[in-house]
N, C-alpha and C positions, 0 to 999 in steps of 0.2 A: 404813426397814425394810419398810412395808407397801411400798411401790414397788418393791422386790425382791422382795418375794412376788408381787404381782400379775404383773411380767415372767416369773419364772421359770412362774408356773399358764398363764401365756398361752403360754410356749411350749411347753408340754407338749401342749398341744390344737392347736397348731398344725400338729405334728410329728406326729399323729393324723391329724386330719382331713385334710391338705393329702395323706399318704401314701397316705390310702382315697381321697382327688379325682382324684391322678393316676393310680391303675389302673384308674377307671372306664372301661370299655370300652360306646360308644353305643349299640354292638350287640346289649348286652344290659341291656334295663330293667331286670328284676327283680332287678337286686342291692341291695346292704346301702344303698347313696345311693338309689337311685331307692324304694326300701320306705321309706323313712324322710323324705319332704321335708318343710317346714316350719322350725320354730323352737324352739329346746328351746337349757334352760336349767338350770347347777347353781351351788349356793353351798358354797363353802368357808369356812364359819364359822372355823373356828382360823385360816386367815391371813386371812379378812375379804373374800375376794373372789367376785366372781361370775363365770363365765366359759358365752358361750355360741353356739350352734352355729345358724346360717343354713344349710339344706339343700335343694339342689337335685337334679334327678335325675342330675346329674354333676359337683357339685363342692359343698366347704364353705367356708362363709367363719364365720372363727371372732373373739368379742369379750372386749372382757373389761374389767373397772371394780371398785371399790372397792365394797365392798356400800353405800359412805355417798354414792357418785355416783349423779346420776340416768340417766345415759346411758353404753352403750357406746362404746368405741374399739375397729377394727380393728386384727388382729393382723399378724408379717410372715410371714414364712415361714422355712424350714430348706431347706438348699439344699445341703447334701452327705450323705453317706452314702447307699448303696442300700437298696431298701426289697426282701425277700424277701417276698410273699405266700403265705402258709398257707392262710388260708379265705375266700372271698370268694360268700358265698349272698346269701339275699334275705335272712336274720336275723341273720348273723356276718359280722363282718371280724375278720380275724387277722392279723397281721404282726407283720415287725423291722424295723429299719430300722437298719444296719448302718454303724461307722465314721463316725458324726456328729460334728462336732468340738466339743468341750465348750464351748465360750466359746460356738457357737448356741443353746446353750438354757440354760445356765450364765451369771453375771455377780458381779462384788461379789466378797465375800468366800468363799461360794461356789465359785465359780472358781477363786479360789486356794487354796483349801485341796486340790481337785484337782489341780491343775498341780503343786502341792510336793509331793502325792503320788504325778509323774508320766503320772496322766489328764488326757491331752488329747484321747482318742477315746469316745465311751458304744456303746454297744448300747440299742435301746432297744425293747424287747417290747410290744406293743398288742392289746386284743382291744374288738372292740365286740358289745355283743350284742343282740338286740331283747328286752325285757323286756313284752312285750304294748304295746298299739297306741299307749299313750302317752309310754311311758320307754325309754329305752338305758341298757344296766347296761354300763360301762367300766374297765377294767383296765391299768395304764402300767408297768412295769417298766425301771428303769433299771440298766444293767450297765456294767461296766468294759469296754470293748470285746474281745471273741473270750475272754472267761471267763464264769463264772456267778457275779462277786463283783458283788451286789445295791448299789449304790449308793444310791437310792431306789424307792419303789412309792407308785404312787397310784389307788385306785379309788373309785368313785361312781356315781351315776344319773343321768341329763340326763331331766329331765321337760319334754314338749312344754307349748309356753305360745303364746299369740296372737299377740306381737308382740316385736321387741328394738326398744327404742328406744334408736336408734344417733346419738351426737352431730355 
């Protein structure tokens, strides 16, 4: 069970970050990836896991482990749905990311309980925000694709830290 929580919180960040990586545009530094580089990190105590964010001024690469492991493992990616950008400053990113199909971020039991319920496509709402120089306050909303019926939400802080030690 822990093993499906930690895929599903790993692909939630992954579908995050990889969405704010690919709109980075080189031509402009100061947005939300280049304000934010470094290493930042949150724990999800109720399902046990840590997951956390390698940032550069044009891309993320995101981890993720058991809070009882001592190293990260890299995440994969999501690779359908369109991402519509909303806000993209040097302190916000906002977007959706449109038509994902549920088994990418979804598995297990999970999964099927969506699929018997006919969901095979999510909506998936994002916001990141800068919360002063050390933390990002985060926002994840998951929707039935092209409704506003709320599947999941998930929000937190990723606080900057020195180093991921990655396995």
């Amino acid at each position: 069970m822990k093993k499906h929580k930690l895929l599903f919180t790993f692909a939630i960040f992954v579908v995050l970050l990889t969405a704010c990586s690919k709109d980075q545009d080189s031509t402009q530094p100061e947005l939300f990836l280049a304000n934010h580089v470094g290493a930042w990190e949150t724990t999800f105590v109720d399902t046990g896991v840590n997951v956390a964010a390698e940032i550069t001024a044009s891309t993320a690469k995101i981890y993720s482990k058991l809070i009882s492991e001592g190293c990260y493992n890299r995440s994969g990616s999501i690779s359908s749905g369109s991402v519509v950008v909303d806000t993209h400053t040097s302190t916000e990113y906002t977007a959706v990311t449109e038509n994902v199909i549920a088994s990418e971020i979804f598995s297990g039991t999970d999964l099927e309980l969506l699929q018997n319920n006919g969901i095979n496509y999510i909506d998936i709402e994002y916001s990141y925000q800068s919360a002063g120089e050390n933390y990002i306050a985060f926002a994840e909303y998951f929707y039935v694709a092209g409704t506003n019926d709320i599947i999941l939400s998930v929000s937190g802080t990723f606080g900057k830290v020195n180093t991921i030690v990655k396995c």
